[in-house]
PDB file of N, CA, C and O in Angstrom:
ATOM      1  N   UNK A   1     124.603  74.436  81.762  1.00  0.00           N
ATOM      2  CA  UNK A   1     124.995  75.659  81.076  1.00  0.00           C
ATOM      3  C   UNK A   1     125.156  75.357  79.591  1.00  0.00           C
ATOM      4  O   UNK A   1     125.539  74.230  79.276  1.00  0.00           O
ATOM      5  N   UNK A   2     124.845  76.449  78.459  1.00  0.00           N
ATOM      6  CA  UNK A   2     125.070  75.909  77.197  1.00  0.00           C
ATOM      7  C   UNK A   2     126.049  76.552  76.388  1.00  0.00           C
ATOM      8  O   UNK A   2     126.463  77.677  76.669  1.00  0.00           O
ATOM      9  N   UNK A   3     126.453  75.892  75.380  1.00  0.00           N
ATOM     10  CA  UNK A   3     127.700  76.277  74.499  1.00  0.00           C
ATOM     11  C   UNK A   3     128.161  77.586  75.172  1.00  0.00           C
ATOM     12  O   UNK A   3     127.489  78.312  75.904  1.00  0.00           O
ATOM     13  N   UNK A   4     129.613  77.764  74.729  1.00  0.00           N
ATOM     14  CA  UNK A   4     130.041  79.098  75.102  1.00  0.00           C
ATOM     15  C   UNK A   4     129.377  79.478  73.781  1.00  0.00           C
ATOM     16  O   UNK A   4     128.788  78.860  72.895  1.00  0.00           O
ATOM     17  N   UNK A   5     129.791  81.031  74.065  1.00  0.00           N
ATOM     18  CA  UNK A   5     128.923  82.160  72.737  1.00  0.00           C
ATOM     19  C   UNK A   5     130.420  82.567  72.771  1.00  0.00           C
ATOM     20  O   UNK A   5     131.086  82.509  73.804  1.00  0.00           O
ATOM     21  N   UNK A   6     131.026  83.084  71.278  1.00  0.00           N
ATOM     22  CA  UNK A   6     131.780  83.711  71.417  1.00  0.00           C
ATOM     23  C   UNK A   6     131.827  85.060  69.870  1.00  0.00           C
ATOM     24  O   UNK A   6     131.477  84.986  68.692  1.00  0.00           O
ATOM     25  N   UNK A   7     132.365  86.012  70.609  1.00  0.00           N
ATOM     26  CA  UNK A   7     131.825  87.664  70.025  1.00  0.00           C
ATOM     27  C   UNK A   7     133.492  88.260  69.442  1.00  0.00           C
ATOM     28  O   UNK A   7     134.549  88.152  70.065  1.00  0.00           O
ATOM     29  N   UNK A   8     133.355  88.672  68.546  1.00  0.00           N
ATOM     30  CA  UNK A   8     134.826  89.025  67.970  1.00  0.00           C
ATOM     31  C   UNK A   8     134.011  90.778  68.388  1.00  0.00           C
ATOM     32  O   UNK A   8     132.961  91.267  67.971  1.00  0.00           O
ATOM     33  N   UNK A   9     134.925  91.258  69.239  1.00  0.00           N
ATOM     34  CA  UNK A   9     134.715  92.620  69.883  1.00  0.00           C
ATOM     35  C   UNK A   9     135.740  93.454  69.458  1.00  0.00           C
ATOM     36  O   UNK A   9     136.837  93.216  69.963  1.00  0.00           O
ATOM     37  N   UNK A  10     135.660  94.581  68.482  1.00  0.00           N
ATOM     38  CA  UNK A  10     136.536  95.526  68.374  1.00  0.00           C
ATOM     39  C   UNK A  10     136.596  96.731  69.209  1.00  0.00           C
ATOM     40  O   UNK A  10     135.742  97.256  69.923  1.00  0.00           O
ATOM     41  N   UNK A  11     137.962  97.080  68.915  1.00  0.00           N
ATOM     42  CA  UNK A  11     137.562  98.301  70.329  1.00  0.00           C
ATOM     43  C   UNK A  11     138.601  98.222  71.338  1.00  0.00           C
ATOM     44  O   UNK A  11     139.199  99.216  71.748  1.00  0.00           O
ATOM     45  N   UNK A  12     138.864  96.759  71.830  1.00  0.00           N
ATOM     46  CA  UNK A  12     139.342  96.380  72.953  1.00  0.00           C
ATOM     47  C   UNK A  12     140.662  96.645  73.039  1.00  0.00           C
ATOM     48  O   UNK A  12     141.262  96.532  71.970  1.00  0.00           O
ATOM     49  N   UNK A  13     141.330  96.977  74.023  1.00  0.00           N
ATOM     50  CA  UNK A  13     142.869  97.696  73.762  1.00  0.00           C
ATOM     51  C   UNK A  13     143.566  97.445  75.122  1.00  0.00           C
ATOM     52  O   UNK A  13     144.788  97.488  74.981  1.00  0.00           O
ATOM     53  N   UNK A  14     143.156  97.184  76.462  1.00  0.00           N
ATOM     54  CA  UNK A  14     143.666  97.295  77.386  1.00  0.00           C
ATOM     55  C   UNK A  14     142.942  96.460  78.637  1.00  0.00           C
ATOM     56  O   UNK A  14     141.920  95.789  78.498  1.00  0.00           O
ATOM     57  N   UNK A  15     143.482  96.587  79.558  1.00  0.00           N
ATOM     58  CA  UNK A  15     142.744  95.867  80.556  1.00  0.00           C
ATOM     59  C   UNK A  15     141.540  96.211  81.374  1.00  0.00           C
ATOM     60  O   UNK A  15     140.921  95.442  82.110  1.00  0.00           O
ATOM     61  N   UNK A  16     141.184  98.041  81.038  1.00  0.00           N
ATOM     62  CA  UNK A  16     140.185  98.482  81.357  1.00  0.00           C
ATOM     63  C   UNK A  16     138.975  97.840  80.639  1.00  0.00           C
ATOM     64  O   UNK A  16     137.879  97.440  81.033  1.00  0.00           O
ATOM     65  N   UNK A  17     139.691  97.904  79.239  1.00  0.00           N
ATOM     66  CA  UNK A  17     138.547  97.207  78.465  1.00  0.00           C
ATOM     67  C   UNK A  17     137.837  95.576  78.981  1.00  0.00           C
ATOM     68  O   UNK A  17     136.650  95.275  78.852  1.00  0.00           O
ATOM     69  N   UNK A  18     138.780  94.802  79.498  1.00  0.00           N
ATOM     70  CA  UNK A  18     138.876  93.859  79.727  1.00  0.00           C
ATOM     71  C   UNK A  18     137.665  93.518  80.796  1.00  0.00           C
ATOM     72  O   UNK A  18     136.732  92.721  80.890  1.00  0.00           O
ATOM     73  N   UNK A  19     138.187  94.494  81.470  1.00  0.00           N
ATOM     74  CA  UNK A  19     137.043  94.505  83.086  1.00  0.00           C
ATOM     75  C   UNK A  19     135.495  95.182  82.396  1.00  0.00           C
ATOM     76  O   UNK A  19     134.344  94.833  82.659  1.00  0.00           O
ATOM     77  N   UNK A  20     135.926  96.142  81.543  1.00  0.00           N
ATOM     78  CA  UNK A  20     134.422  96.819  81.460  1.00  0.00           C
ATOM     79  C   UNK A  20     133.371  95.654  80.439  1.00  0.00           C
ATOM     80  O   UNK A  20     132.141  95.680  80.420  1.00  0.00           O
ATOM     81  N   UNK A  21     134.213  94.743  79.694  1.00  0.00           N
ATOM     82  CA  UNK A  21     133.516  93.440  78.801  1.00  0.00           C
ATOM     83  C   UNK A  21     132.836  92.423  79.959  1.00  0.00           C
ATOM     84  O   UNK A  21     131.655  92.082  80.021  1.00  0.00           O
ATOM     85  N   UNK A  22     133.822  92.080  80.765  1.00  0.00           N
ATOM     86  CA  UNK A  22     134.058  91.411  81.425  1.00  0.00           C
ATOM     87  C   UNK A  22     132.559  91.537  82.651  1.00  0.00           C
ATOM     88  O   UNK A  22     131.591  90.778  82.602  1.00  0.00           O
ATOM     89  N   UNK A  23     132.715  92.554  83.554  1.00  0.00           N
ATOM     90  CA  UNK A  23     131.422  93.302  84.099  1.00  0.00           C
ATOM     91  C   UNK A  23     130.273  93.356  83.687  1.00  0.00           C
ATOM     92  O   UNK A  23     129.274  93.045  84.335  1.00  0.00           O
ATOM     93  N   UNK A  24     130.304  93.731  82.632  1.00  0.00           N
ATOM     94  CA  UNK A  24     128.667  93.977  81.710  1.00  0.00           C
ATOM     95  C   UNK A  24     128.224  92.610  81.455  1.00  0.00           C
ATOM     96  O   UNK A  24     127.091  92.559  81.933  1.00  0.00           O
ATOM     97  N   UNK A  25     128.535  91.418  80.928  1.00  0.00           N
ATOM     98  CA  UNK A  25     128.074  90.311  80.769  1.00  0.00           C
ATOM     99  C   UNK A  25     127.813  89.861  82.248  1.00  0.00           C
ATOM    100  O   UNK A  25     126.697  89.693  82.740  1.00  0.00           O
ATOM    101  N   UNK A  26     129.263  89.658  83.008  1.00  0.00           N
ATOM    102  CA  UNK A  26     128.594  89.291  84.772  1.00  0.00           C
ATOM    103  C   UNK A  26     127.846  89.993  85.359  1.00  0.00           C
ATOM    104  O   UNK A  26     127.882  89.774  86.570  1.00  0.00           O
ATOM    105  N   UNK A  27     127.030  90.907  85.004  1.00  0.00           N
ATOM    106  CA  UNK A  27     126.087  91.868  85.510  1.00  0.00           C
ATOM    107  C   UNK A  27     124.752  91.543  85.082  1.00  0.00           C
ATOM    108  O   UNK A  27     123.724  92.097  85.471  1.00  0.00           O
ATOM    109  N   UNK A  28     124.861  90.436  84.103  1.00  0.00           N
ATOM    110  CA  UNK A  28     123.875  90.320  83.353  1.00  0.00           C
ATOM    111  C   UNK A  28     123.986  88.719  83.686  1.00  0.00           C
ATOM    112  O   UNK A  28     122.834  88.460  83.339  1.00  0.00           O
ATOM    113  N   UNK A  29     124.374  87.779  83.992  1.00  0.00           N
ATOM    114  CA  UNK A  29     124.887  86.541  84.749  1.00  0.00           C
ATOM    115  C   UNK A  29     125.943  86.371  85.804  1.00  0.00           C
ATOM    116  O   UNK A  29     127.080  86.053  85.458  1.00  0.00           O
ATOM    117  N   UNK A  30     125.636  86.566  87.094  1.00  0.00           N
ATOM    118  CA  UNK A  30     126.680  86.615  87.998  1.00  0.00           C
ATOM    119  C   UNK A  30     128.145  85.146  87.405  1.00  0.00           C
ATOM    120  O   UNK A  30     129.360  85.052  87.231  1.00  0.00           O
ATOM    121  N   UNK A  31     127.329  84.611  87.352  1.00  0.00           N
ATOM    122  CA  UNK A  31     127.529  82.932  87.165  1.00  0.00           C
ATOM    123  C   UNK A  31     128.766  82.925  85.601  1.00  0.00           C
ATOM    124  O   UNK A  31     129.494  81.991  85.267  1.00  0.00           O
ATOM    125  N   UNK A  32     128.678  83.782  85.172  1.00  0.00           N
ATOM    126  CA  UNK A  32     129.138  83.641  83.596  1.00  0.00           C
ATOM    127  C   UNK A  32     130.347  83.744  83.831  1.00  0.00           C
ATOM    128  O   UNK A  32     130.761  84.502  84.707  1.00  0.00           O
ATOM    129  N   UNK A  33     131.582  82.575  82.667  1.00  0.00           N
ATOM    130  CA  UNK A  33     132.652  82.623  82.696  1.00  0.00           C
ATOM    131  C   UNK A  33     133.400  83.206  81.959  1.00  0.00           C
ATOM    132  O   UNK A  33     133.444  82.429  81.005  1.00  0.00           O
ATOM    133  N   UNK A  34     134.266  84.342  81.623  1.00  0.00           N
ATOM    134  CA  UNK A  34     134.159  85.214  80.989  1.00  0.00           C
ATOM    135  C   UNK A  34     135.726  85.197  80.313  1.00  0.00           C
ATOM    136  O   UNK A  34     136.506  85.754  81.086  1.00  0.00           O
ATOM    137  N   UNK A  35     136.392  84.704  79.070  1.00  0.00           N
ATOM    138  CA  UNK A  35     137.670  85.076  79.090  1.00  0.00           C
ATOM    139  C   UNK A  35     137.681  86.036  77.685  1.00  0.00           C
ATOM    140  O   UNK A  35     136.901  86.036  76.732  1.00  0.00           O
ATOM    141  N   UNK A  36     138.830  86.811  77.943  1.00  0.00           N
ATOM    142  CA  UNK A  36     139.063  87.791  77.272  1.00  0.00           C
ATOM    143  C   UNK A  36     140.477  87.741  76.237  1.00  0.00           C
ATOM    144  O   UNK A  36     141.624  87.877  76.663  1.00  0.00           O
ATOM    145  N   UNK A  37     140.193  87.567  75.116  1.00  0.00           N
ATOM    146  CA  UNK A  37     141.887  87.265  74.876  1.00  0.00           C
ATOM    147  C   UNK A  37     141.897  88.694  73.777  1.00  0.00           C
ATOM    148  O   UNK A  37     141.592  88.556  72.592  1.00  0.00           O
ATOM    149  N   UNK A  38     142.360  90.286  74.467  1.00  0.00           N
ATOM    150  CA  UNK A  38     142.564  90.843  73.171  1.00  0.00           C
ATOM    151  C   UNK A  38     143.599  91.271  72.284  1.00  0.00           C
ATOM    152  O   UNK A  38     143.439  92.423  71.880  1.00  0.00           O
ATOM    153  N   UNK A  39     144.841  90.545  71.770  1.00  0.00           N
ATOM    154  CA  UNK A  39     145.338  90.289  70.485  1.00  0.00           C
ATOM    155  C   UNK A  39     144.416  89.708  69.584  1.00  0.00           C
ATOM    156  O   UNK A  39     144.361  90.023  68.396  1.00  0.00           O
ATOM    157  N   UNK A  40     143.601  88.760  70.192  1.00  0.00           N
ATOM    158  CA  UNK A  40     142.549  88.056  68.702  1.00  0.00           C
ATOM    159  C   UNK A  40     141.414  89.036  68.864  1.00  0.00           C
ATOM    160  O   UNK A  40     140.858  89.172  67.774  1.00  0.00           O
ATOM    161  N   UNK A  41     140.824  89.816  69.864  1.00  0.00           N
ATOM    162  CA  UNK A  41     139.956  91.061  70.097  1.00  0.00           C
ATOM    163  C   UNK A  41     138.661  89.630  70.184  1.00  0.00           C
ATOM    164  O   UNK A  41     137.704  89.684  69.410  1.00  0.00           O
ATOM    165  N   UNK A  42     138.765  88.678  70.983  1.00  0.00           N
ATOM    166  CA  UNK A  42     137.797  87.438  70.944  1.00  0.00           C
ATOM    167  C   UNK A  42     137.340  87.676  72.757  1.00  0.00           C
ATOM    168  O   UNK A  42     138.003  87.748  73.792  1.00  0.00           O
ATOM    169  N   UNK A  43     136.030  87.733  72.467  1.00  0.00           N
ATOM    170  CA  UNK A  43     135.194  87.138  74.087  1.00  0.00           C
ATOM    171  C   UNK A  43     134.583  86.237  74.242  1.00  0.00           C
ATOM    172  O   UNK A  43     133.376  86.218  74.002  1.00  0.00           O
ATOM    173  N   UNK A  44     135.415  84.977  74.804  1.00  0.00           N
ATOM    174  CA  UNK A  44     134.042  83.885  74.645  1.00  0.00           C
ATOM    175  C   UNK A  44     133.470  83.820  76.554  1.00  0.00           C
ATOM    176  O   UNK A  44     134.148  84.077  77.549  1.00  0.00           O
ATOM    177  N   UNK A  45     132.415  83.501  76.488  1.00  0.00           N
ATOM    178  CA  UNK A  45     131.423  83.371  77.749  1.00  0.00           C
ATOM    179  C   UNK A  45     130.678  82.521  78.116  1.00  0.00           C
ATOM    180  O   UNK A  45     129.539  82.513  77.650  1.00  0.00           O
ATOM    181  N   UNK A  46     131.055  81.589  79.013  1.00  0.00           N
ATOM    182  CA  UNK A  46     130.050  80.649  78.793  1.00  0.00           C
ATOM    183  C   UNK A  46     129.126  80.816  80.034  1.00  0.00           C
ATOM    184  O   UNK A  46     129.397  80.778  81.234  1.00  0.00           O
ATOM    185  N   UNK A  47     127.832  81.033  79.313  1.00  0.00           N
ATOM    186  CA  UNK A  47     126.398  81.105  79.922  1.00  0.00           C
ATOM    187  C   UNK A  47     125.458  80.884  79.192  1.00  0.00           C
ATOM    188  O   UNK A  47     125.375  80.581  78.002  1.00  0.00           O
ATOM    189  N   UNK A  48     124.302  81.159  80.459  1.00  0.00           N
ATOM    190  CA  UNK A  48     122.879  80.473  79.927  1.00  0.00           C
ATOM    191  C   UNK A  48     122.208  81.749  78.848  1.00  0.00           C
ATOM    192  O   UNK A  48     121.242  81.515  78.122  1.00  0.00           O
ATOM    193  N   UNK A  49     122.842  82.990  78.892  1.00  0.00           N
ATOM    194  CA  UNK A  49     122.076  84.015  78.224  1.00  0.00           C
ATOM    195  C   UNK A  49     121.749  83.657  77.039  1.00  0.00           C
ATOM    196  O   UNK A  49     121.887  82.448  76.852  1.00  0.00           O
ATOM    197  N   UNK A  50     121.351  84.276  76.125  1.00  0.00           N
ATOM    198  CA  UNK A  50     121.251  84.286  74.576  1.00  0.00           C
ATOM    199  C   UNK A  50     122.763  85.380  74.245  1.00  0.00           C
ATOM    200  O   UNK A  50     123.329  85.986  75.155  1.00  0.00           O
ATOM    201  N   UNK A  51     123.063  85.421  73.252  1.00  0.00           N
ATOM    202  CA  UNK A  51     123.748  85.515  72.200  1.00  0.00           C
ATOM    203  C   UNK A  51     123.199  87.403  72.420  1.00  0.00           C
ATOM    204  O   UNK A  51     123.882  88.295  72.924  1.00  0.00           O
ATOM    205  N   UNK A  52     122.005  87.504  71.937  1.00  0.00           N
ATOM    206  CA  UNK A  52     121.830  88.950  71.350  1.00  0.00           C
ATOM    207  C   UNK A  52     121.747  89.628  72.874  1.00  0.00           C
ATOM    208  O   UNK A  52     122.077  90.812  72.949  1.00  0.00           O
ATOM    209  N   UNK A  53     121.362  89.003  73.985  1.00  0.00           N
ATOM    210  CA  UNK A  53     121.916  89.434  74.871  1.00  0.00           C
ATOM    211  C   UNK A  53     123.603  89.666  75.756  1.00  0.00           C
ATOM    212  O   UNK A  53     123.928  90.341  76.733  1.00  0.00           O
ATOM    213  N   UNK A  54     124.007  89.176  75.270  1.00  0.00           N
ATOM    214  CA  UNK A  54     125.730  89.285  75.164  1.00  0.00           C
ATOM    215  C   UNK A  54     126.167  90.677  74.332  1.00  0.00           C
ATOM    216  O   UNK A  54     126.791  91.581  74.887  1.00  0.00           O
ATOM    217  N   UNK A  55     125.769  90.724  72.971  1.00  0.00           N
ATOM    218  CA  UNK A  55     126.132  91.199  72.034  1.00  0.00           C
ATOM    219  C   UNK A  55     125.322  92.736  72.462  1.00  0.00           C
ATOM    220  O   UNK A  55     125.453  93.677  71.679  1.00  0.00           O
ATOM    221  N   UNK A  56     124.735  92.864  73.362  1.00  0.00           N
ATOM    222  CA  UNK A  56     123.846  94.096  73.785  1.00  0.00           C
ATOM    223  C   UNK A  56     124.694  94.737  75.095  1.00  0.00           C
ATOM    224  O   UNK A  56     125.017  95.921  75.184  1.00  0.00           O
ATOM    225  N   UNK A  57     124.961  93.763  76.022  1.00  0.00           N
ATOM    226  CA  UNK A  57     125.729  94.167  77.079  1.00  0.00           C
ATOM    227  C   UNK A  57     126.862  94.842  76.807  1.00  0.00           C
ATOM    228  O   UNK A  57     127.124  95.825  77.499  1.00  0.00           O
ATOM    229  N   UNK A  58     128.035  94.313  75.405  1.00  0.00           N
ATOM    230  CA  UNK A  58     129.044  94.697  75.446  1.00  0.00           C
ATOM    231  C   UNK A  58     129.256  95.652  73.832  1.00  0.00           C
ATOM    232  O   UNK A  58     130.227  95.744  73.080  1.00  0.00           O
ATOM    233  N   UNK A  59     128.247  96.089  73.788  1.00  0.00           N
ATOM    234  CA  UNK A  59     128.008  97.279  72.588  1.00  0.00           C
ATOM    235  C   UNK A  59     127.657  98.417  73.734  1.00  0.00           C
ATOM    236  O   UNK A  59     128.416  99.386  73.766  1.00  0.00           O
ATOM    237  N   UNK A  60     126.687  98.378  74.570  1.00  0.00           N
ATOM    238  CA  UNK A  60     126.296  99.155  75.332  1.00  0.00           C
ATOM    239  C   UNK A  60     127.754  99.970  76.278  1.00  0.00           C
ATOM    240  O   UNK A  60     127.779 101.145  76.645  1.00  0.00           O
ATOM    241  N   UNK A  61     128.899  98.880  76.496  1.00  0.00           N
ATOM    242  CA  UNK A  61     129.722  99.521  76.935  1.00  0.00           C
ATOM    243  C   UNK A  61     130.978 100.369  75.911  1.00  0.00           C
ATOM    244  O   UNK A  61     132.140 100.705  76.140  1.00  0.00           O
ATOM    245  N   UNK A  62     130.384 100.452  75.122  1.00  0.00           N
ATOM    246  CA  UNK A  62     131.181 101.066  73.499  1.00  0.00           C
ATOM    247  C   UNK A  62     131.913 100.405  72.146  1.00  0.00           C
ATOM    248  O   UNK A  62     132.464 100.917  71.172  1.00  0.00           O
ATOM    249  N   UNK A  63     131.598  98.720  72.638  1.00  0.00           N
ATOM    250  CA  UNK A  63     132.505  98.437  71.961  1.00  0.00           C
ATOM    251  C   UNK A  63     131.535  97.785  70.524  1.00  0.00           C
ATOM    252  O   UNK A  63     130.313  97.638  70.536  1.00  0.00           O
ATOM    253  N   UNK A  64     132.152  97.573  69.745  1.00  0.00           N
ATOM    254  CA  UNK A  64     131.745  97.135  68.166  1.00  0.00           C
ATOM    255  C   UNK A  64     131.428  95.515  68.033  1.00  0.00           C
ATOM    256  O   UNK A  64     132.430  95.007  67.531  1.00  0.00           O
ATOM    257  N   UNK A  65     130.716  94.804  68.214  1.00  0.00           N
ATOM    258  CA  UNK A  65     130.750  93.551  67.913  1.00  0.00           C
ATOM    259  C   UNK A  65     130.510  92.984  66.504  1.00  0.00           C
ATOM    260  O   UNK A  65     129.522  93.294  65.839  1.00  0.00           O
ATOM    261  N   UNK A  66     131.559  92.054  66.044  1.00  0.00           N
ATOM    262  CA  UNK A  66     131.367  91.609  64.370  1.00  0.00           C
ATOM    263  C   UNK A  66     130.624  90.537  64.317  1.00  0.00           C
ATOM    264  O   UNK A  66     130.742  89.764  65.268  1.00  0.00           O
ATOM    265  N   UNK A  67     129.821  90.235  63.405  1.00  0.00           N
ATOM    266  CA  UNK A  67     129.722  89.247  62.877  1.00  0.00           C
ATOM    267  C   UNK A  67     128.489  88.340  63.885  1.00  0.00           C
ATOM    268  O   UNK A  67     128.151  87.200  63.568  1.00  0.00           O
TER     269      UNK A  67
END
């Protein structure tokens, strides 16, 4: 598996959010490890995807990704 990717996600507010970040990437890698920390509004994931595929999954579910 390679480097985690990690996505500064705005948006995130609650634990719904949490699951719906959370889902969309494991939907897209069953396998992917997914933690969510949002006070820092940070998702890191570690999988085999690419990056702009991460950053697609969890825009698609509304949220803003920086940087």
């Amino acid at each position: 598996m390679a480097e985690p990717i990690t996505l500064q996600v705005e948006g995130m507010s609650c634990g719904h959010c949490v699951r719906a970040v959370t889902n969309a990437i494991q939907a897209l890698d069953q396998a992917a490890k997914v933690d969510v920390d949002l006070a820092a509004k940070r998702v890191v994931a570690a999988t085999s995807l690419p990056r702009a595929d991460l950053v697609r999954a969890v825009e698609e579910e509304g949220f803003a990704v920086k940087g």
